[in-house]
C-alpha positions as CSV (number, residue, x, y, z in Angstrom):
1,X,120.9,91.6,69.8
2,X,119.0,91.4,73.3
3,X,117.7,87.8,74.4
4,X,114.2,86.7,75.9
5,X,114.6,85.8,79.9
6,X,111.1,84.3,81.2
7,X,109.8,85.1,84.8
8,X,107.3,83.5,85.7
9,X,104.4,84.9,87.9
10,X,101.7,81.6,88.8
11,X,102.8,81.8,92.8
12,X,102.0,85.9,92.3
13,X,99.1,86.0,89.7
14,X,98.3,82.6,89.4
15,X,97.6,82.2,93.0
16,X,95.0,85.4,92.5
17,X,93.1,84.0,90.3
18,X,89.1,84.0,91.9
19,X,88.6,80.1,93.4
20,X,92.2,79.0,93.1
21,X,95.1,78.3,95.8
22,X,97.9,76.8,96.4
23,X,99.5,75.1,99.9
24,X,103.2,77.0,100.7
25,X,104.4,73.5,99.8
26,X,102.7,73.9,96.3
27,X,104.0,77.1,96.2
28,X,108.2,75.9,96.8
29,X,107.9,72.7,94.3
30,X,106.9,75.0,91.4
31,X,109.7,77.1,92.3
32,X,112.1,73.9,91.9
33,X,110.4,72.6,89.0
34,X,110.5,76.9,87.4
35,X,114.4,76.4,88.5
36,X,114.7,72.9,86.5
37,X,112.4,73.9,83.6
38,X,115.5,77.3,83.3
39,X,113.1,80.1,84.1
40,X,115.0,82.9,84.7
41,X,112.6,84.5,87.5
42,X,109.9,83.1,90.1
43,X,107.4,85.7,91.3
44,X,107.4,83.9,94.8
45,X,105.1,86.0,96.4
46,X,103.7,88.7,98.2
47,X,106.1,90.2,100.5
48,X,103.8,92.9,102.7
49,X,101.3,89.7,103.3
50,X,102.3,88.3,107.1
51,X,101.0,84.6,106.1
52,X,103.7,84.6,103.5
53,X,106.3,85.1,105.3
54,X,107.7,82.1,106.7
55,X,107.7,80.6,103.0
56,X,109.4,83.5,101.8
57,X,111.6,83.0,103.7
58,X,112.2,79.4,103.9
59,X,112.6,80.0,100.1
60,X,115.4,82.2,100.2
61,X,117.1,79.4,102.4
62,X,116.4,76.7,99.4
63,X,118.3,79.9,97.5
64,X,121.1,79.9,99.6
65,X,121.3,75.9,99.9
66,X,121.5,76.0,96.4
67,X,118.7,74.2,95.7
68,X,117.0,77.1,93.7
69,X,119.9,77.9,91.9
70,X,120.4,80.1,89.4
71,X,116.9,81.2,89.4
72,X,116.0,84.3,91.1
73,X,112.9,84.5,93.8
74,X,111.2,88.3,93.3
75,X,108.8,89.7,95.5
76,X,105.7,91.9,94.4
77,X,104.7,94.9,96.2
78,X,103.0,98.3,95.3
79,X,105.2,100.9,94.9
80,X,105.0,102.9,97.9
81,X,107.6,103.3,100.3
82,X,105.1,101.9,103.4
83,X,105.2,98.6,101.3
84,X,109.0,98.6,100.8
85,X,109.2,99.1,104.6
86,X,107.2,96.7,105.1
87,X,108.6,94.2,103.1
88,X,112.4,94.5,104.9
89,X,110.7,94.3,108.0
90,X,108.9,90.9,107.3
91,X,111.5,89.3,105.2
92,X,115.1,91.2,105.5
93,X,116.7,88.6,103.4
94,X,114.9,89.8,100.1
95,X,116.8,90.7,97.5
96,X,114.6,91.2,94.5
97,X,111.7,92.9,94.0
98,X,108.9,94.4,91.7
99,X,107.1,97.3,92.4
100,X,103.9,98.4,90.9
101,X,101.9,101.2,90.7
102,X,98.9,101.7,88.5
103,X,99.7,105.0,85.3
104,X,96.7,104.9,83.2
105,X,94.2,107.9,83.4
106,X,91.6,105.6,83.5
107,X,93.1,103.5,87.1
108,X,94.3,106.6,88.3
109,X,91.0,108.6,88.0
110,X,88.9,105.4,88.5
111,X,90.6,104.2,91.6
112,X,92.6,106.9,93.7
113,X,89.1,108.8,93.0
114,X,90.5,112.1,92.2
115,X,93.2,112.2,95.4
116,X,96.2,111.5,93.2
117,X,97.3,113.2,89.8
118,X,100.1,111.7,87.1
119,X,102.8,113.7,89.3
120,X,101.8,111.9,92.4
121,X,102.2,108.3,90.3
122,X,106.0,109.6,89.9
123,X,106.5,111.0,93.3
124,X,105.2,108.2,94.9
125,X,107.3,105.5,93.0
126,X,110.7,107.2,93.2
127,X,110.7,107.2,97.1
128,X,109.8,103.7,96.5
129,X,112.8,102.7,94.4
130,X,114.9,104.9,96.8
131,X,113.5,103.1,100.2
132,X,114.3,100.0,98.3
133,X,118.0,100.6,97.2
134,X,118.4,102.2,100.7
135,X,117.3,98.5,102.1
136,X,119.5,97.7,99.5
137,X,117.5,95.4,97.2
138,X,119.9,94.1,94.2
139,X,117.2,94.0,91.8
140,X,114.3,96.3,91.3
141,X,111.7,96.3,88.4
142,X,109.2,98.9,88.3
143,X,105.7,97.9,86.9
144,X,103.4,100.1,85.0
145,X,99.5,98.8,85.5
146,X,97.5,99.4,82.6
147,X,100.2,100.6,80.7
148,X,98.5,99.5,77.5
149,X,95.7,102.4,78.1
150,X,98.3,104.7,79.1
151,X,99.2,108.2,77.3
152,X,102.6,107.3,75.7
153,X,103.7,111.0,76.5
154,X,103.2,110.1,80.1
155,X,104.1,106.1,80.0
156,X,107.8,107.8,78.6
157,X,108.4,110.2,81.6
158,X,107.5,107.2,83.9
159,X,109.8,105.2,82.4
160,X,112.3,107.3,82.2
161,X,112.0,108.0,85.7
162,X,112.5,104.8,87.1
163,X,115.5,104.4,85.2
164,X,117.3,107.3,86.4
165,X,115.9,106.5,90.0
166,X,117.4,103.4,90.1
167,X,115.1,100.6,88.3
168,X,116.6,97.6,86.3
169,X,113.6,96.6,83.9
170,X,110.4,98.3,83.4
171,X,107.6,96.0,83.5
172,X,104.9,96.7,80.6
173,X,101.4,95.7,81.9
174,X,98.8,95.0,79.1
175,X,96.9,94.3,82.5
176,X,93.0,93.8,80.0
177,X,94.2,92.0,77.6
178,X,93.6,95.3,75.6
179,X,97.0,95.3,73.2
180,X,97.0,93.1,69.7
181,X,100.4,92.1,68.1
182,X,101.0,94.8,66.5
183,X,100.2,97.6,68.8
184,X,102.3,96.3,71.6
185,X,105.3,95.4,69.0
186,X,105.4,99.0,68.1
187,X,104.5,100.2,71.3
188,X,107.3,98.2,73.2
189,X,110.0,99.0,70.3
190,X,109.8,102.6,71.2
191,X,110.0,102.2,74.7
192,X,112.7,100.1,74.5
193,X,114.8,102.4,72.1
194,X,113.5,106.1,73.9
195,X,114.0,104.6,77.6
196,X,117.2,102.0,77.1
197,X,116.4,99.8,79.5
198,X,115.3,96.0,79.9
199,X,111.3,95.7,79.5
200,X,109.4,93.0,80.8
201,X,105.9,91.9,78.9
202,X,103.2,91.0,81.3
203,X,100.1,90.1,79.4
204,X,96.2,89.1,80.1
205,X,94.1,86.8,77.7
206,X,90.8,89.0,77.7
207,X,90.9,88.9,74.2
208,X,92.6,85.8,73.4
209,X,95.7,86.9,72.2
210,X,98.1,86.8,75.5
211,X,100.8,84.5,73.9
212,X,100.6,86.3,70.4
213,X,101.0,89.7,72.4
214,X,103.8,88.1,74.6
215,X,106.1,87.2,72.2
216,X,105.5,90.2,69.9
217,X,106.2,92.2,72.8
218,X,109.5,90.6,73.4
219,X,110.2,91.1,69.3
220,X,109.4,94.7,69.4
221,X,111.8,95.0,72.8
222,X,114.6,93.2,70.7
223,X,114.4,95.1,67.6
224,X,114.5,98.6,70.5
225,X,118.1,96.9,71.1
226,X,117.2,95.5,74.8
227,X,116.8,92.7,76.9
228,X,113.0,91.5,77.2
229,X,111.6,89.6,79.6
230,X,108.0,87.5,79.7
231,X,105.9,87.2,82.4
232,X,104.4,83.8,82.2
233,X,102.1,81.4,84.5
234,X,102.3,77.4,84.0
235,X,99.1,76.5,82.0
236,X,98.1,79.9,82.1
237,X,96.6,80.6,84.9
238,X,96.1,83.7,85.9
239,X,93.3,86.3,86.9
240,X,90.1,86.4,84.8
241,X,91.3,85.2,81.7
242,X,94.6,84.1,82.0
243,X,98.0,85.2,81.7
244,X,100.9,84.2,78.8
245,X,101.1,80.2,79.2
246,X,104.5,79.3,79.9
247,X,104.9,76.2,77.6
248,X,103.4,78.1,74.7
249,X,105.1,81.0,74.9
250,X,108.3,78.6,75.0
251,X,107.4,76.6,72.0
252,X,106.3,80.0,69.9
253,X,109.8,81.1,70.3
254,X,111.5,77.7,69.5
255,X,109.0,76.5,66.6
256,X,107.6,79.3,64.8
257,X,108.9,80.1,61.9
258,X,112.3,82.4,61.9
259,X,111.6,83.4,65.7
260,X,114.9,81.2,66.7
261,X,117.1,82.4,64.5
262,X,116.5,86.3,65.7
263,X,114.6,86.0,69.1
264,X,116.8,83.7,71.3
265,X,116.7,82.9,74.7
266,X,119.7,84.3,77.2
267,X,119.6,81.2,79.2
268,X,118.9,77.1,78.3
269,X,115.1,77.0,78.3
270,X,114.5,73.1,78.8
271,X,110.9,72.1,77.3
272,X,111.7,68.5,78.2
273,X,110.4,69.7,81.8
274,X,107.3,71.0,80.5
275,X,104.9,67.9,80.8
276,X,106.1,67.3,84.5
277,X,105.5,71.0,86.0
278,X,102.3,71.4,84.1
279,X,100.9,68.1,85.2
280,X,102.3,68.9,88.4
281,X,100.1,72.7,88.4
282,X,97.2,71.1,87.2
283,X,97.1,68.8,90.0
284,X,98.0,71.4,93.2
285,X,95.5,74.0,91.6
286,X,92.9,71.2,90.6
287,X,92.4,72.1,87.3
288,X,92.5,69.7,84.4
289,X,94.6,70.8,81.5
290,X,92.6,71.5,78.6
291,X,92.4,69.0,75.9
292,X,93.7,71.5,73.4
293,X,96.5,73.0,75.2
294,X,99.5,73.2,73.2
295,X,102.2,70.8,73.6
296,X,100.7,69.1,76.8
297,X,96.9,68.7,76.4
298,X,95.6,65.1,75.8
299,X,94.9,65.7,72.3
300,X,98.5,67.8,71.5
301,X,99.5,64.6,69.8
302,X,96.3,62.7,69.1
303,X,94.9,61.6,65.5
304,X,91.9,60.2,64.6
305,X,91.3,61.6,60.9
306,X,92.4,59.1,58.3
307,X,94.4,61.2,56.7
308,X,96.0,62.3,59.5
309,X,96.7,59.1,61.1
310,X,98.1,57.9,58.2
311,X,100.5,61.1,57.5
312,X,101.7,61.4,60.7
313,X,102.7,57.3,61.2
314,X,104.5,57.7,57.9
315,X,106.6,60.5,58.7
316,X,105.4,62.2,62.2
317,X,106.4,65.8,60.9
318,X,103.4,65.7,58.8
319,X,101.3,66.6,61.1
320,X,103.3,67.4,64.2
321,X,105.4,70.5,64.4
322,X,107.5,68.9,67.4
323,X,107.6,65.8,69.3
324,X,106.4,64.6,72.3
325,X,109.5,63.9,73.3
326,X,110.7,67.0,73.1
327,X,107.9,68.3,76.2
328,X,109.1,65.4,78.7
329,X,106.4,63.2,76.9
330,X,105.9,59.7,76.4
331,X,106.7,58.1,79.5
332,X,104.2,55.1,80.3
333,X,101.8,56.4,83.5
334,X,101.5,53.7,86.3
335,X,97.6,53.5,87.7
336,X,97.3,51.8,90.5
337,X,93.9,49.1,89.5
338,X,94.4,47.3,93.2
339,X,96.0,48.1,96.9
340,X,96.8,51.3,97.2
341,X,98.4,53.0,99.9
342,X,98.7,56.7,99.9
343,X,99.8,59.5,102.7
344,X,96.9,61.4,104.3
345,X,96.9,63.5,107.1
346,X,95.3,60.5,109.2
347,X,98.5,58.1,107.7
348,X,99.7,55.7,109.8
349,X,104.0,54.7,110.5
350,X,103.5,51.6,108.5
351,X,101.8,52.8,105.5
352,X,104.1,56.1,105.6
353,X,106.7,53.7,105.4
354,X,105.9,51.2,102.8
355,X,104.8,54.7,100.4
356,X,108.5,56.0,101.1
357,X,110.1,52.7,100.8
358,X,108.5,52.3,96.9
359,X,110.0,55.2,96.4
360,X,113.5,54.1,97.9
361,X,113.5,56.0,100.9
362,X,114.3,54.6,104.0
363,X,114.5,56.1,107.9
364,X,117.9,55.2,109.8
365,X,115.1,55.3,113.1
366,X,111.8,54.6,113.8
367,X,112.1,58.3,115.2
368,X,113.2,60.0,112.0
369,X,110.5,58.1,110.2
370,X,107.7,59.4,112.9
371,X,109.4,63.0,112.4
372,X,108.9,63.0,108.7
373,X,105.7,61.3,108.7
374,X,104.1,64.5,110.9
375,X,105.3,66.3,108.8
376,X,103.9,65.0,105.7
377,X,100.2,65.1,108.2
378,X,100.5,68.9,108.4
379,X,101.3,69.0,104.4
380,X,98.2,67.1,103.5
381,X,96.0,69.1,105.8
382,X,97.1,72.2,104.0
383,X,97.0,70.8,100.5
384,X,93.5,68.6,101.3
385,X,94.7,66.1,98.8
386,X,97.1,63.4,98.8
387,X,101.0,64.8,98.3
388,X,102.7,63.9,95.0
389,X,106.1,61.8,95.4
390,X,108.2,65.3,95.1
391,X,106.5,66.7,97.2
392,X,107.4,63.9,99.7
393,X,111.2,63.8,98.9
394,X,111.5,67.4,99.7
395,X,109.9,66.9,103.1
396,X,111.9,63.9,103.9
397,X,115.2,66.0,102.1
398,X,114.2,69.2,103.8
399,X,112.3,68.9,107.8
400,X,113.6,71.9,109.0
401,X,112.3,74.1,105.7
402,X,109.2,72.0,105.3
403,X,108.3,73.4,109.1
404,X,109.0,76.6,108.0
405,X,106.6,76.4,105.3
406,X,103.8,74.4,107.4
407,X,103.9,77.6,109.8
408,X,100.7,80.2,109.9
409,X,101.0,81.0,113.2
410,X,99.4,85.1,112.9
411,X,102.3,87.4,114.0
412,X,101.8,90.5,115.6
């Protein structure tokens, strides 16, 4: 049987969503926390974009540190060979990439405007995967856009094509939301046992059904006798609607009924990290979690029906499928009701160094502590909020990769 890898796409998609950002520093911690949590894949970034570069980069050095080990750091281009050029000029260390290209009659009509046909679509992304295996890229996924509203005749041959051309999974894009369950179980099954290849399931929430459509995806892939990887974002963030939300996809494949037993994960997913990263995401994106949100929102756990409140204290499976415990939950939250010191980009060396000595850090100079402490004034005038105590570890840990990631300098 195949197993379920998760690559998660919030510092690719989530980071397009209209009104959202995220600092470079933002950016690197989700990657560590994405490493801790066991995701198998980050979508880092956008490697044709020149302001993405240096963290990129400075990435792939946490990579070779060891630091983001074992997950892997893929970069998202379109699938032309311009962008794969592109992309080994700006960051020649990349090893992994995804390259998209949009196959639906309806995108290729609607935005080439009648100046490229289906045979173009192939033509176009072969010399891609061959500029990129030239450049010698270890790992290349080929995306279909809008696959979901693509002839199946035609979604085949393009499949097929970037498997003999050198691809290692073919990314399924229900790009609108526009699949249900049991289209894109069916639809993914075929592909999966026709092509014989690894498929990836990236999915939108138009309609509200982005986790259902995820996993039945992945289901569909399995039963087709491959591999099947889900594209997730932490809390679901994502363009428009939304994309797959990590912690619930996780939690459909762990709790709902049978799934573990025939759908299992090919690497230790570890949900106890769940309530950290997404708390962590909903405070570098400034978005509050919603109350509903499974597993992590305030009321996940919360009973105020009589009946409930009485089930649950006399056996908590009652009314709770898992435990809090199991999402990393439970942990008194300190709130600070008096003096509170916190790092700004106007901080001062003695409040920089009574924040890092509560957390047990100490400077072996005056210098070092100055060194950091600029440092962490550059960070909060990217992020324009106070920095989290991670985020203020890695800088002290890291100085030379933190400056790295601080840099926007334009280049030429």
């Amino acid at each position: 049987m195949g197993k379920v890898y998760l690559i998660d796409v919030t510092n690719r998609d989530g980071v397009q969503t209209a009104r959202l950002g995220l600092s470079k520093l933002a950016k690197t911690m989700l990657n560590i926390y994405l490493n801790e949590m066991g995701v198998y894949q980050s979508e880092f970034g956008f490697p044709t974009t020149k302001h993405e570069s240096y963290y990129l980069r400075a990435n792939l050095k946490l990579q070779e540190l060891g630091v983001l080990q074992p997950i892997q750091l893929g970069g998202w281009i379109r699938a032309t060979a311009e962008d794969v050029e592109q992309t080994f000029k700006l960051v020649p260390e990349i090893k992994t990439l995804n390259l998209s290209i949009s196959t639906s009659k309806q995108m290729i009509d609607g935005k080439f405007q009648g100046r490229k046909s289906e045979k173009d679509i192939l033509t176009m992304a072969k010399e891609a995967l061959e500029v990129a295996r030239e450049h010698g890229a270890q790992s290349v996924g080929i995306n279909a856009e809008d696959a979901s509203r693509t002839d199946m005749e035609f979604l085949l041959r393009f499949a097929t094509m970037a498997k003999e051309y050198g691809a290692d999974r073919f990314r399924y894009c229900d790009t609108l939301g526009y699949d249900n369950p049991f289209t894109i179980y069916g639809t993914c099954k075929l592909l999966a046992e026709k092509v014989g290849m690894p498929i990836e399931l990236h999915c939108h929430d138009d309609l509200g059904m982005v986790v259902a459509n995820s996993v039945a995806g992945a289901m569909g892939v399995i039963d087709g006798g491959q591999d099947a990887y889900i594209n997730t974002t932490v809390n679901g963030i994502g363009e428009r609607a939304g994309n797959a939300d990590l912690v619930a996809v996780v939690l459909a494949l762990k709790k709902s009924n049978g799934l573990d037993a025939e759908y299992k994960f090919g690497m230790p997913v570890h949900l106890s990290k769940a309530w950290k990263i997404c708390k962590y995401a909903s405070y570098a994106f400034n978005v509050p979690i919603p109350i509903n949100q499974p597993g992590v929102g305030a009321n996940a756990f919360a009973h105020s029906s009589g009946i409930h409140a009485d089930g649950v204290l006399k056996d908590p499976q009652n009314y709770e499928l898992y435990d809090f415990k199991e999402l990393g939950r439970g942990e008194p939250e300190t709130v600070e009701t008096g003096r509170e010191i916190s790092s700004g980009q106007y901080s001062g060396i003695s409040g920089f160094r009574h924040i890092m000595g509560k957390m047990e850090k100490h400077f072996d100079s005056q210098d070092e502590a100055e060194e950091i402490l600029e440092l962490v004034r550059y960070a909060n005038v990217l992020a324009q909020k106070p920095l989290v105590a991670d985020e203020l570890r890695f800088i002290a840990q890291y100085p030379e990769i933190t400056r790295e990631l601080l840099t926007l300098a334009p280049l030429s």
